[in-house]
MARLUM-752459 format. One record per atom (N, C-alpha, C): residue in one letter; x, y, z. Coordinates in steps of 0.001 Angstrom, whole numbers, padded with zeros to 6 digits, always signed. Layout:
REM residues N
aXYZ ...
***
This chain:
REM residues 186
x-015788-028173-025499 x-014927-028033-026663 x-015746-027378-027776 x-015083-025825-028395 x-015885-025421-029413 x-015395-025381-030678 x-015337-025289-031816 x-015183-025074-033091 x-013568-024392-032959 x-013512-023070-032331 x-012371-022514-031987 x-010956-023347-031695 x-011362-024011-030230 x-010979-024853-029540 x-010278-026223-030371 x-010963-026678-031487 x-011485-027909-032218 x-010060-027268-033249 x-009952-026511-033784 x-009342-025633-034815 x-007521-025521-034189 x-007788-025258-032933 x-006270-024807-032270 x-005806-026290-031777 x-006276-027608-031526 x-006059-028830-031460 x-005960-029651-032983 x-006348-029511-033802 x-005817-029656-034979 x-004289-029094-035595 x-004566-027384-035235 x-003120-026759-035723 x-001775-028287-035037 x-001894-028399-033768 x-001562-029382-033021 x-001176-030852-033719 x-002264-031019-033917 x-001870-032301-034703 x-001429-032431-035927 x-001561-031039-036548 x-000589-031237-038039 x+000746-031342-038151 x+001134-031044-036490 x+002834-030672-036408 x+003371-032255-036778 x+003027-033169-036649 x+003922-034572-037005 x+003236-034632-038668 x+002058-034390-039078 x+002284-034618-040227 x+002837-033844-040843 x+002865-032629-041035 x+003727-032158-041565 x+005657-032473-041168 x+005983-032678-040142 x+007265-033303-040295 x+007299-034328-040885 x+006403-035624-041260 x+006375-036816-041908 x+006426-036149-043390 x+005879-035428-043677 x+005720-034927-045362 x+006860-034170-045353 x+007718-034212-044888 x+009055-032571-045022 x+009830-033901-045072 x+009483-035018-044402 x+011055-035869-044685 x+010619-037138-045571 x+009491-037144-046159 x+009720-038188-047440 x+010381-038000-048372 x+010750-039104-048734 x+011528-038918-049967 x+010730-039042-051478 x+009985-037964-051952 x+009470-037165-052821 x+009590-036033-053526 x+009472-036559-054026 x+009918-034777-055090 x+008911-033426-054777 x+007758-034447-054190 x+006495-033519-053654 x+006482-033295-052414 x+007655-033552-051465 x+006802-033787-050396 x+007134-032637-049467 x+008099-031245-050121 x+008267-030580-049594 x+006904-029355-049884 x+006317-029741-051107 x+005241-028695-051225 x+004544-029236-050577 x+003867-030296-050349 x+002992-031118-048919 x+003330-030862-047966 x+004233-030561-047267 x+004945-030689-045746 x+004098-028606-045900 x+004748-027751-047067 x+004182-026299-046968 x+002815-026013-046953 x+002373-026806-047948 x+000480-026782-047419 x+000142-027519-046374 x+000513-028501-045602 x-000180-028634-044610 x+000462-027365-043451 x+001748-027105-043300 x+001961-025917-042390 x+001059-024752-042698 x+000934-024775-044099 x-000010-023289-044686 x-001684-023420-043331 x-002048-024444-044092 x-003449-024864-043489 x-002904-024543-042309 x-002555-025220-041484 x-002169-024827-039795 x-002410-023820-039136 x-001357-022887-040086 x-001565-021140-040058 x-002543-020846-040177 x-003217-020582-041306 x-004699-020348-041416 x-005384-020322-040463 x-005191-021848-040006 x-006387-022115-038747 x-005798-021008-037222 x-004670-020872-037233 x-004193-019942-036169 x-004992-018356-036254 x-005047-017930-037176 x-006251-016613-037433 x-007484-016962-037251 x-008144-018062-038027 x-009342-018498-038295 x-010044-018954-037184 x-009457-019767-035794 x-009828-020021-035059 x-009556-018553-033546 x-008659-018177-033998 x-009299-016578-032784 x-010067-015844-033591 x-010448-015431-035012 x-011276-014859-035281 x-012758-015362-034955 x-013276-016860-035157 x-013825-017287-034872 x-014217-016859-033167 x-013412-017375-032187 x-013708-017365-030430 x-013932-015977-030737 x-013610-014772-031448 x-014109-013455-030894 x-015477-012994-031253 x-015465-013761-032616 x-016635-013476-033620 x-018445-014212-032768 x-017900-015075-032479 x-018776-016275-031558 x-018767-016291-030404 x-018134-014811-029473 x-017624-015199-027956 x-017569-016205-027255 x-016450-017191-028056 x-016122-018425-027462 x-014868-018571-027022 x-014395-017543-025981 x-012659-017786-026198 x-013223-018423-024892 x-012176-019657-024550 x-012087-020164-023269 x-010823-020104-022842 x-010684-020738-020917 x-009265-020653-020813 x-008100-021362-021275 x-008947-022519-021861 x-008257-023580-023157 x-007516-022999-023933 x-008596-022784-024850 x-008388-021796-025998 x-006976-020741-025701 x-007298-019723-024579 x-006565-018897-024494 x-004661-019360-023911 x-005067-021039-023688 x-003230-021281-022961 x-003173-021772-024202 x-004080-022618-024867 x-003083-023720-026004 x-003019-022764-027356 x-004232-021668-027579 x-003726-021431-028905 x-001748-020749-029201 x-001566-020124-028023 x-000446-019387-028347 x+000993-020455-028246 x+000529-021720-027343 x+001559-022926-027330 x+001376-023419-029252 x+000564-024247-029391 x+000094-024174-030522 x+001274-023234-031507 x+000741-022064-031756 x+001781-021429-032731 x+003415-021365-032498 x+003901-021223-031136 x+005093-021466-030724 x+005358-022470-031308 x+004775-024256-031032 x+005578-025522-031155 x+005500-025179-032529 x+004288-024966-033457 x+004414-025290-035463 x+005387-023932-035771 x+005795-023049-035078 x+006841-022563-035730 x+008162-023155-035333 x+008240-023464-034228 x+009895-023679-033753 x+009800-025117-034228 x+009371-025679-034799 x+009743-026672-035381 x+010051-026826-036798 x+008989-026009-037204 x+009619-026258-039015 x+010634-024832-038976 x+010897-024351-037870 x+012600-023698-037612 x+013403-024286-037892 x+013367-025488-036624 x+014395-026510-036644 x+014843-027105-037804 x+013204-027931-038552 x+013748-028650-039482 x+014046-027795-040932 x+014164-026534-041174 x+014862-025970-042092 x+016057-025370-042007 x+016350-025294-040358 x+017832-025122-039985 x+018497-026438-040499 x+017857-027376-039571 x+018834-028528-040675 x+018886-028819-041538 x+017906-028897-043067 x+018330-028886-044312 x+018833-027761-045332 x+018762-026685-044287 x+019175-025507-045165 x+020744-025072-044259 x+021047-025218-043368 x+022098-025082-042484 x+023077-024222-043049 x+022560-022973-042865 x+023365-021982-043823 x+023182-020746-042805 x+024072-019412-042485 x+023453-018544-041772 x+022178-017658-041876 x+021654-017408-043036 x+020989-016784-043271 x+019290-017607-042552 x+019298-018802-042512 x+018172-019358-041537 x+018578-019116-040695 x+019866-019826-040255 x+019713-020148-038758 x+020142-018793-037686 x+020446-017993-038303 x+020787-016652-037276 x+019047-015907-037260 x+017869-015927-037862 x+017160-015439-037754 x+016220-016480-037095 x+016143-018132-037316 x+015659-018936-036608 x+015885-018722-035466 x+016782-018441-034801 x+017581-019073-033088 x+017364-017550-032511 x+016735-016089-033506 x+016794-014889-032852 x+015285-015393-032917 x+014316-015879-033455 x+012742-015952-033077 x+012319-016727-032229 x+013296-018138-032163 x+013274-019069-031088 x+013516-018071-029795 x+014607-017390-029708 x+014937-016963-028207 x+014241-016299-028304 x+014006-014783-028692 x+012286-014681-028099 x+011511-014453-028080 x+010580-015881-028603 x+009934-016415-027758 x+010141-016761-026706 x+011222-017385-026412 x+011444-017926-025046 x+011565-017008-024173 x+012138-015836-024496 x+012128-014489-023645 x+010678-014121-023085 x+010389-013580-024170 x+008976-013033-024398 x+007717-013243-023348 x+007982-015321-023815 x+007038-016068-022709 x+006969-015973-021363 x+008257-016090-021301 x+008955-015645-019931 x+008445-014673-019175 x+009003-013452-019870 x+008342-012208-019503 x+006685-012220-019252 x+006305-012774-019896 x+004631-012722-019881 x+004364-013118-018843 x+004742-014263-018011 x+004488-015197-017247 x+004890-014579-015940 x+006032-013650-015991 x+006729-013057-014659 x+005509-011845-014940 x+005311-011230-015315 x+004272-010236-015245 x+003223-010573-014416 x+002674-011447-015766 x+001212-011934-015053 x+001118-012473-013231 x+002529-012948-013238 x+002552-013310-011285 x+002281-011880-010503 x+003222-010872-011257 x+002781-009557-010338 x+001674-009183-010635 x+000795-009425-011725 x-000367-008580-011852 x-000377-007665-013062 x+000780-007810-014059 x+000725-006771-014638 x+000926-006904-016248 x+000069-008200-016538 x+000096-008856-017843 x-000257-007899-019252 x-001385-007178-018825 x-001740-005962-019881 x-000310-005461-020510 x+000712-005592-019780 x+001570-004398-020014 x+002775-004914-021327 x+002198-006206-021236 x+002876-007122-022566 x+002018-008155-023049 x+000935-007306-023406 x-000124-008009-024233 x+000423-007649-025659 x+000045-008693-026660 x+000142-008442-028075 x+000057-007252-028438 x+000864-006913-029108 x+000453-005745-030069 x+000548-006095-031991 x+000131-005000-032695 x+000050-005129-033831 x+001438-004851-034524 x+002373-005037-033947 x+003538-005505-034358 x+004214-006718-034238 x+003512-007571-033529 x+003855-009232-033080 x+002691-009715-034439 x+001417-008560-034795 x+000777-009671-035814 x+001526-008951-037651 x+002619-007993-037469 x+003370-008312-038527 x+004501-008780-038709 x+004675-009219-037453 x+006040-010197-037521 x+005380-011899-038021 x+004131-012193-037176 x+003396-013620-037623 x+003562-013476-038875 x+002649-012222-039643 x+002795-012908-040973 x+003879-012663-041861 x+004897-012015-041490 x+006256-012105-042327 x+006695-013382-042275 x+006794-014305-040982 x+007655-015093-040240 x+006518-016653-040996 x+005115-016433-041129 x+004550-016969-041433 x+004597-017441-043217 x+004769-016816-043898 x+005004-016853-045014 x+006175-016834-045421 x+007554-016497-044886 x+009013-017036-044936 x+008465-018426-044843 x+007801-018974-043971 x+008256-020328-043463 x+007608-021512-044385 x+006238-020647-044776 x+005598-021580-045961 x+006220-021657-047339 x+007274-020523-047641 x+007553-020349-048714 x+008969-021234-048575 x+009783-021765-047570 x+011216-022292-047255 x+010477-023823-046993 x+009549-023829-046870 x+009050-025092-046399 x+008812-026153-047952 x+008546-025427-049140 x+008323-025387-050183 x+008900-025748-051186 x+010317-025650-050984 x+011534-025311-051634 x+013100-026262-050775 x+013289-026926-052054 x+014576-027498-051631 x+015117-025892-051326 x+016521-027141-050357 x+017584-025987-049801 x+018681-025520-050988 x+018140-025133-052320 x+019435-024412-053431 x+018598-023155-053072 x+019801-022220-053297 x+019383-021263-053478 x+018482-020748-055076 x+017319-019854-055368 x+016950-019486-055738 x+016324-018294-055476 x+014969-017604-056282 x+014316-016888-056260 x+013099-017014-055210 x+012576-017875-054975 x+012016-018503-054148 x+012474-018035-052805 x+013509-018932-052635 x+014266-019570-051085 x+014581-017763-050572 x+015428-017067-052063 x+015872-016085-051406 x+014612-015037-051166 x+013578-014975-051387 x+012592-014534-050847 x+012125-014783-049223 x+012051-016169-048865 x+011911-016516-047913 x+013244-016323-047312 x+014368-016362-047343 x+014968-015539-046109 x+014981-014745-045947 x+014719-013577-047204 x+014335-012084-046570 x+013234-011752-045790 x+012037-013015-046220 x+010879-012581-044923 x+011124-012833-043859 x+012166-013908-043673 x+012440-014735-042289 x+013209-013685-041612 x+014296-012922-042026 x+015482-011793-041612 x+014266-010974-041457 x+013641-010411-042016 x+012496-009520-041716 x+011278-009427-040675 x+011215-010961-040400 x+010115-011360-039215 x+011691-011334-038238 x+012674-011715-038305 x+013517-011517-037033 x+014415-010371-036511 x+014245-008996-037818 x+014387-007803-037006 x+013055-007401-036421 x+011812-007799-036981 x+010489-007205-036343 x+010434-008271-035175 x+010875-009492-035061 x+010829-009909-033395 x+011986-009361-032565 x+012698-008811-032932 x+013819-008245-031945 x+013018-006506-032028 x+012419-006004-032817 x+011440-004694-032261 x+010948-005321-031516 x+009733-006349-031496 x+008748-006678-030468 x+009196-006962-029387 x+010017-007355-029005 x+011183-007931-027695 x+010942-006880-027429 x+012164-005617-027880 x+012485-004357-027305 x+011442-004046-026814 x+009923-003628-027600 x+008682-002975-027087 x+008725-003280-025598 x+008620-005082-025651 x+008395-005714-024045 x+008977-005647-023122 x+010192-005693-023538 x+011224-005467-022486 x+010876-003732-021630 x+010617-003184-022762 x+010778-001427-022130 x+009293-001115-021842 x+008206-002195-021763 x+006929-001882-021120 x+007293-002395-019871 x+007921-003722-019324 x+008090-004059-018303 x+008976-003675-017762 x+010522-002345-018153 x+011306-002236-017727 x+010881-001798-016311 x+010079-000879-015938 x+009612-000333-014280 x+009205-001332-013480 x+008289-002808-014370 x+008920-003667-013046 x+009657-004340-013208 x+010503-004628-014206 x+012049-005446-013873 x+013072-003982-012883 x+013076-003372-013104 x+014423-002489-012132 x+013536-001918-010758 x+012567-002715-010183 x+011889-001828-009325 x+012241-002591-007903 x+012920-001819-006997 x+013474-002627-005968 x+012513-003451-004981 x+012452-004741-004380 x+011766-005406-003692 x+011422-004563-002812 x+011792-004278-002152 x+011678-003257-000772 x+010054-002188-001278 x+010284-002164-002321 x+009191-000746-002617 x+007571-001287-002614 x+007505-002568-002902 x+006669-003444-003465 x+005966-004221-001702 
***
């Protein structure tokens, strides 16, 4: 277990405290519930910069950090779909939720054939993180009235969920030759 490692198991364990701080009943406890998600994030850069900086990525490292960011986003999804339950979350929540779920998918059917490179990250999945990342700290922050604030954060959130429906597309049309490629050929 390294520093890296140590960093992406924490992101982990902030996910219940921060749901415990999003549902007290405080006047503070929605800016608590956003800094501890903030911190989280952080550590999601900080700890792969780290494994690259230190050549410490392991195969740990490399399954849990990306579970890791999946569960602390699709959750403070969830729980701002339900206190904000308005379309403007939840049609861009349930388009980043699915995919991911796509996405993963895809990754996973690749990697069985051999051909994982071909939907590796690109630098358009790391400007969707931080649109999608800072919608979420900034909604996390903020009762559900509308304001200046909130309406900021759904434009980053609508904004991280047309740039995850680009990133989809990218994947989909890197793997399209082996999704339509007949068994027989293979």
């Amino acid at each position: 277990m390294n520093i890296p490692n140590l960093l992406t198991v924490l992101r982990v364990l902030l996910i219940p405290v921060f749901i415990l701080l999003f549902y007290l009943p405080f006047s503070w406890s929605y800016l608590a519930a956003s800094v501890v998600f903030a911190i989280a994030a952080i550590t999601d850069w900080f700890d792969g910069y780290l494994a690259r900086r230190w050549q410490q990525s392991t195969p740990f490292g490399a399954f849990l950090d990306p579970v890791a960011d999946k569960l602390m986003v699709a959750v403070a999804l969830v729980l701002l779909v339900e206190e904000h339950h308005n379309l403007w979350l939840t049609l861009p929540a349930a388009t980043i939720i699915g995919r991911e779920i796509v996405v993963s998918a895809l990754r996973e059917w690749m990697a069985e054939l051999g051909a994982r490179a071909h939907v590796a990250v690109s630098n358009l999945g790391k400007w969707k993180t931080a649109a999608q990342m800072l919608a979420l700290v900034i909604l996390l922050a903020n009762p559900p009235l509308l304001n200046l604030w909130v309406g900021i954060g759904y434009f980053l959130l609508i904004l991280a969920a047309a740039l995850t429906l680009w990133s989809m597309l990218h994947y989909l049309l890197a793997a399209w030759p082996h999704l339509r490629a007949d068994p027989k050929e293979k």
